[in-house]
N, C-alpha and C positions, 0 to 999 in steps of 0.2 A: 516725163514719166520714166521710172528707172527701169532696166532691163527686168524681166526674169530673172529668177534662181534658177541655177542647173537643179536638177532631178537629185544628184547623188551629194547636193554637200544639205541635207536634211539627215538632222542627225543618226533617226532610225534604219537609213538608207547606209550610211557610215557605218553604223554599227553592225548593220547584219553581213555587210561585207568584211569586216574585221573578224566576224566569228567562223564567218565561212571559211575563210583563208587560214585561221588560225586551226580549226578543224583536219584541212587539207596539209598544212603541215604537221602538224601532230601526229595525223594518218602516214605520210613520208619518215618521220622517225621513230614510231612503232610497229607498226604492222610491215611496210615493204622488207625493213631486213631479213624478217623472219619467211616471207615469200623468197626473196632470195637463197637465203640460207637453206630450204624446203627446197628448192628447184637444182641447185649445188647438190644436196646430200643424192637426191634422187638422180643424177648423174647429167641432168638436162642444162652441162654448162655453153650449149653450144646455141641456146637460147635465150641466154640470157639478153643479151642486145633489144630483141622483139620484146622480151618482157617486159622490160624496163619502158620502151613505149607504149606499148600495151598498158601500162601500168598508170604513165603517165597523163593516157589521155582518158583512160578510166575516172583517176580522180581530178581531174579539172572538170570533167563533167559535174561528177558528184558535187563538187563547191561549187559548180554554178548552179547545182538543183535547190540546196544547200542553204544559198543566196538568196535566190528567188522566191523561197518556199518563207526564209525569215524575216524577208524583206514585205511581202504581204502581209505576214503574224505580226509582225512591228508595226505598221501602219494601218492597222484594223480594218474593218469592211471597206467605210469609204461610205456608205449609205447614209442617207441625208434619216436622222430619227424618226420614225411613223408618227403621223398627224393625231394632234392632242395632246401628245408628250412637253410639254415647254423645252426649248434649247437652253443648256445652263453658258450663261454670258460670265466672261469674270467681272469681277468686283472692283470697280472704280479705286483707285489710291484713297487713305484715309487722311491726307495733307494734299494739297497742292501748292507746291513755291509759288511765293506773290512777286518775290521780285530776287534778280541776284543777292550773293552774298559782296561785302564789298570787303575791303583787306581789316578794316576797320575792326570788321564785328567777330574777326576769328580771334582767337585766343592765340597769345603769341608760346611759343616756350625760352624758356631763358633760365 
């Protein structure tokens, strides 16, 4: 019997952490300068250092809320359908191979 899948290589789990993050840098190269740049004009360059952590653990928060919140929304309820409803099953392949292909039956190019 083969192991478990980890949790995070399902696609939807992939992708909301790729938004997130992408989010959280985005946030790093438009908005922080301009806090910066605010915190400078207004004379408070002797806080900068605190800001900057301040800042930073601000928004690793925020991408991890970010994360969690899209990582739910991607992977929907979870609840098993209310009784009566039919579960829709996929659709069986319209061929199934009866046997390999042998070298024989491909078509050569030349």
């Amino acid at each position: 019997m083969p192991a478990p899948r980890g949790k995070l290589t399902d696609l939807p789990d992939i992708s909301a952490y790729v938004l997130a993050h992408a989010a959280g840098i985005a946030w790093g190269f438009a908005v922080n300068p301009m806090i910066f740049r605010s915190l400078i004009a207004q004379g408070y360059r002797d806080h900068l250092p605190l800001a900057a952590i301040a800042l930073g653990i601000a928004v690793s928060a925020v991408v991890l809320l970010i994360f969690l919140l899209l990582r739910k929304a991607m992977a929907g309820s979870g609840a098993p359908p209310p009784p009566g409803k039919p579960v829709p099953r996929a659709s069986p392949p319209m061929c199934l191979p009866t046997r390999r292909a042998s070298p024989g039956d491909l078509p050569s190019i030349r």
